[in-house]
C-alpha positions in Angstrom: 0.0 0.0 0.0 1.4 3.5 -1.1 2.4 5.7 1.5 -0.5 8.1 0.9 -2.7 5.4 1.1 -2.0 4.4 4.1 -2.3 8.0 5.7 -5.9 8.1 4.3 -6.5 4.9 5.8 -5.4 5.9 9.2 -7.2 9.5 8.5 -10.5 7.9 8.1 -9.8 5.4 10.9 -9.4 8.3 13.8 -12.2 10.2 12.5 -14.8 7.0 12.6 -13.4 6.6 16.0 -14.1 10.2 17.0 -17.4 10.0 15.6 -18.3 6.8 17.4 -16.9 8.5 21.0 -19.0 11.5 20.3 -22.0 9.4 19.7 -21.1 6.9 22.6 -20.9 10.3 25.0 -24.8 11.6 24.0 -25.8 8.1 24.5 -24.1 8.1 27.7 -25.7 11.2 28.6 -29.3 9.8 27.8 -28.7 7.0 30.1 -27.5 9.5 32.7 -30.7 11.0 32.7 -32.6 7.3 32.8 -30.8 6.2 36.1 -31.2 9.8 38.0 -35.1 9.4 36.7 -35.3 5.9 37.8 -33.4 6.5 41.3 -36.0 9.3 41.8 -38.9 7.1 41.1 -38.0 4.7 43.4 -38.9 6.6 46.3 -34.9 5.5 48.5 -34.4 8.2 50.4 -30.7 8.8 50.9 -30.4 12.3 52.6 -27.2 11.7 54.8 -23.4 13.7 53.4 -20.6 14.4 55.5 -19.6 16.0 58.5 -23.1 15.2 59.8 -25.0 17.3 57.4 -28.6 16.3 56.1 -30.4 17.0 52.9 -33.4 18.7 54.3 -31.8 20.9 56.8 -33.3 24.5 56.8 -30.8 27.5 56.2 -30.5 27.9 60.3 -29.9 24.5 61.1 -26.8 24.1 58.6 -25.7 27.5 60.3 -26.3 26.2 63.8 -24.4 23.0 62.6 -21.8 24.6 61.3 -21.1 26.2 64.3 -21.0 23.4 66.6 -18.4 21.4 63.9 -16.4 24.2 64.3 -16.5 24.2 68.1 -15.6 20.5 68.3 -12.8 21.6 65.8 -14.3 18.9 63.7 -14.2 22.0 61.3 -11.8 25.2 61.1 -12.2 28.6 59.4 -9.2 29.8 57.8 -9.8 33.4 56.5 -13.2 32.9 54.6 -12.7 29.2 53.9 -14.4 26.4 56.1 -11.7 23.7 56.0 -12.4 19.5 57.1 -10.3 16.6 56.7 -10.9 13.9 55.4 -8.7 10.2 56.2 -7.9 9.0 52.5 -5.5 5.9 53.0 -2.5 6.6 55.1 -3.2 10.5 54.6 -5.6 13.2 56.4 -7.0 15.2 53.0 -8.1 18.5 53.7 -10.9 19.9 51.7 -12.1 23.5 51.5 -16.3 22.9 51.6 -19.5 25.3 51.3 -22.9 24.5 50.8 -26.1 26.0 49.5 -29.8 25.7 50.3 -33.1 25.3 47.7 -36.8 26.3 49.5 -35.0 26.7 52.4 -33.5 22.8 52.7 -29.9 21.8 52.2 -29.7 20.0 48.7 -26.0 21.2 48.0 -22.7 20.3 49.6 -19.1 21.0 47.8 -15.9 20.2 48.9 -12.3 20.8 47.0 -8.8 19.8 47.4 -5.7 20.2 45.5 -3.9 17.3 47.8 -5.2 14.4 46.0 -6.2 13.0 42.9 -9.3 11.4 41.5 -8.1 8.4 41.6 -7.5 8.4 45.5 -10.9 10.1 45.9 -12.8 7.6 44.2 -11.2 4.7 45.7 -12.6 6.1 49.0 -16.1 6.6 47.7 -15.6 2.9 46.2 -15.4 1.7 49.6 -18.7 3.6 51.2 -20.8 3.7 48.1 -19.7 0.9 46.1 -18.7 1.5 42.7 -19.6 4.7 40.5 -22.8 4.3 38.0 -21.4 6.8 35.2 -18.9 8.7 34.2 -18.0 11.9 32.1 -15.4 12.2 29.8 -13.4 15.7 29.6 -14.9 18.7 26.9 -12.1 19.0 25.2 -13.7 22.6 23.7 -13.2 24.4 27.1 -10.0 25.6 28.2 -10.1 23.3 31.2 -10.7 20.0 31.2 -12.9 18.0 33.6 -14.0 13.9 33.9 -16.7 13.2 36.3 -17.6 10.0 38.2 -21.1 9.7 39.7 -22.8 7.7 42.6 -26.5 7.7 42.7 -28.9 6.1 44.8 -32.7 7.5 45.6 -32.5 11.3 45.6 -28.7 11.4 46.4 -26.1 11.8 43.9 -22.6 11.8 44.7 -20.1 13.4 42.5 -15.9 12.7 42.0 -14.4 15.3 39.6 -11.0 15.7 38.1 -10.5 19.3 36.8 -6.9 19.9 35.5 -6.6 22.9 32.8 -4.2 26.0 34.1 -4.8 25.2 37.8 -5.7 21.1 39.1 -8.0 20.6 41.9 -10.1 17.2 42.7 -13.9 18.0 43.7 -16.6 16.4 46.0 -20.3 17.3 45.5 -23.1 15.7 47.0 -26.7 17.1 45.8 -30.3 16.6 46.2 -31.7 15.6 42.9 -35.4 15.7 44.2 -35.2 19.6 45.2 -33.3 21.3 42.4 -33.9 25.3 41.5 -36.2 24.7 38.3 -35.2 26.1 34.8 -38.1 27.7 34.1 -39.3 27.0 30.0 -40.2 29.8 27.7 -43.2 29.8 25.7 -42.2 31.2 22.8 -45.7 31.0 21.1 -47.2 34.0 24.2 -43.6 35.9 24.3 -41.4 37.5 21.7 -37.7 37.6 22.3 -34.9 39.5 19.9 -31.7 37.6 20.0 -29.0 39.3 21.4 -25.5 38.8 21.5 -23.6 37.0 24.0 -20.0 37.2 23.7 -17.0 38.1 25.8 -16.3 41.9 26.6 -12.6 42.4 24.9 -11.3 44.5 27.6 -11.9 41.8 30.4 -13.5 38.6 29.0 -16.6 39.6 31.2 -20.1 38.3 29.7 -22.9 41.0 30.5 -25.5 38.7 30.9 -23.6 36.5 33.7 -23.1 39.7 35.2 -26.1 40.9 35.6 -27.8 37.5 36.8 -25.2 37.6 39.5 -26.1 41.7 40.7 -29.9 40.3 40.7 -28.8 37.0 42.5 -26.0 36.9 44.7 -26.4 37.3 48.8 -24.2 40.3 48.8 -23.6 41.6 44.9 -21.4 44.5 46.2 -19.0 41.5 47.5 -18.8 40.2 43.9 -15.4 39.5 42.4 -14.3 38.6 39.3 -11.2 36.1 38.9 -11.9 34.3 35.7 -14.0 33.9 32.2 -13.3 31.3 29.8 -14.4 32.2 26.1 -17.6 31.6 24.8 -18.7 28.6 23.4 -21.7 27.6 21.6 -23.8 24.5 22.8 -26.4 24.1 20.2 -28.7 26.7 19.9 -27.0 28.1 23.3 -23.9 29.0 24.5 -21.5 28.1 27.4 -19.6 30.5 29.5 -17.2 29.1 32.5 -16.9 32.1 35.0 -14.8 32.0 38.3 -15.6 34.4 41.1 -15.7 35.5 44.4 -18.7 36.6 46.7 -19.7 36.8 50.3 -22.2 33.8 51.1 -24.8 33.3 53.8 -22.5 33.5 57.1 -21.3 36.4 55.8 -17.5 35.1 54.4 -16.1 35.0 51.0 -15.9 32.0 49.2 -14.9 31.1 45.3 -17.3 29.7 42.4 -16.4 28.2 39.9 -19.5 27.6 37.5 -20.8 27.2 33.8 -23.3 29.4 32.9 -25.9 28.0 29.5 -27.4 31.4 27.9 -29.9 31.1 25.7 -30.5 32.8 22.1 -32.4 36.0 24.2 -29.8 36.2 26.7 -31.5 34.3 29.3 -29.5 32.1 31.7 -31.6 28.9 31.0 -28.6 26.7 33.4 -26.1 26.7 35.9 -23.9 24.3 37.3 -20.4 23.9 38.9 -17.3 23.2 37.1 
């Protein structure tokens, strides 16, 4: 076979096996959303996390528990940060954590640590859990890359995640999948939109229309910081903007996001979730 044969050959190869990946990853993400349906339907309960925390708590409670972790010194504060450890092998992990409330009941909890990798993480949650019912594979289109591993049972869903792009950190999520903030749908046939434009500002990468869901959202907006934007990315008929900041949250301190924000064609932030 001639030489330029051969690279044809190999050309078409890779891009059937691309093509079969991408295809593999949509299916995946159908049967994603079939086990978090079917763990829902069920009717397991699974509300216990870490550190004591339960899905369910009101704002106050997680406040009041928060408090007395910190007075057993089962947690510490270190500037804004609420720091834990956790015993991964032979090694005491510590995490920086926060957590968020929906309807006034605990249904988020998020812990991250640049000590350990994935791998270590996961072998932990293999031994408590069992092993992981799906996992993500990187999106190679953002400027960071991230795999996540996922442990459902009933309502709870436990999540590993590997980012590593320009900084590397290993992330811990637990969440309430049966009292999530609702994206609300647009009826397009009762409302008229123009499309507007969503892009990056070229004098700080900012998007406006992240910016202005955060002032209208955020506990304390004047506390709002802005470390990082990654470009603009279409999803479809939407696009995808990573944004890293920092903001004061319910007890008052500062803590970083890190989250991907899905804009619609109007300029409407139709999704949010953590990176």
């Amino acid at each position: 076979m001639k030489p330029i044969s051969i690279l044809i050959t190999i050309a078409f190869a890779l891009i059937v096996i691309i093509s079969c990946n991408q295809t593999s990853n949509n299916s995946g993400y159908a049967n994603y959303k079939e086990l978090v349906k079917n763990e829902l339907n069920s009717g397991i309960r699974q509300d216990t996390i870490i550190l004591g925390y339960i899905f369910g708590m009101t704002e106050n409670e997680v406040k009041a528990h928060t408090n007395k972790l910190i007075q057993n010194k089962e947690v510490r504060k270190e500037d804004d940060k609420l720091i834990f450890e956790l015993q991964i092998g032979d090694k005491a992990v510590p995490f920086s954590y926060g957590t968020r409330t929906y309807n006034d009941k605990l249904n988020f909890l998020r812990a991250e640590t640049d000590n350990i990798r994935a791998i270590e993480l996961n072998n932990y949650l293999k031994e408590l859990y069992g092993d992981y019912q799906y996992m993500s594979y990187p999106n190679r289109k953002m400027s960071m890359q991230m795999t996540d591993y996922y442990w459902i049972e009933g309502n709870r869903q436990i999540r590993s995640s590997q980012i590593s792009g320009a900084f590397s950190e290993t992330v811990l999520i637990y969440e309430d999948k049966s009292n999530e903030e609702p994206i609300e749908a647009i009826d397009i046939s009762t409302q008229q939109y123009v499309n507007v434009k969503v892009q990056n500002d070229p004098w700080d990468g900012s998007v406006s229309q992240v910016k202005d869901y955060l002032k209208d959202n955020l506990k304390d907006p004047k506390s709002y910081e802005s470390i990082e934007w990654s470009e603009v990315q279409r999803a479809g008929d939407n696009y995808k903007v990573r944004h890293k900041y920092r903001a004061k949250n319910s007890y008052g301190g500062y803590v970083i996001e890190n989250q991907v924000f899905t804009i619609n064609k109007q300029g409407q932030i139709i999704d949010i979730h953590d990176f």
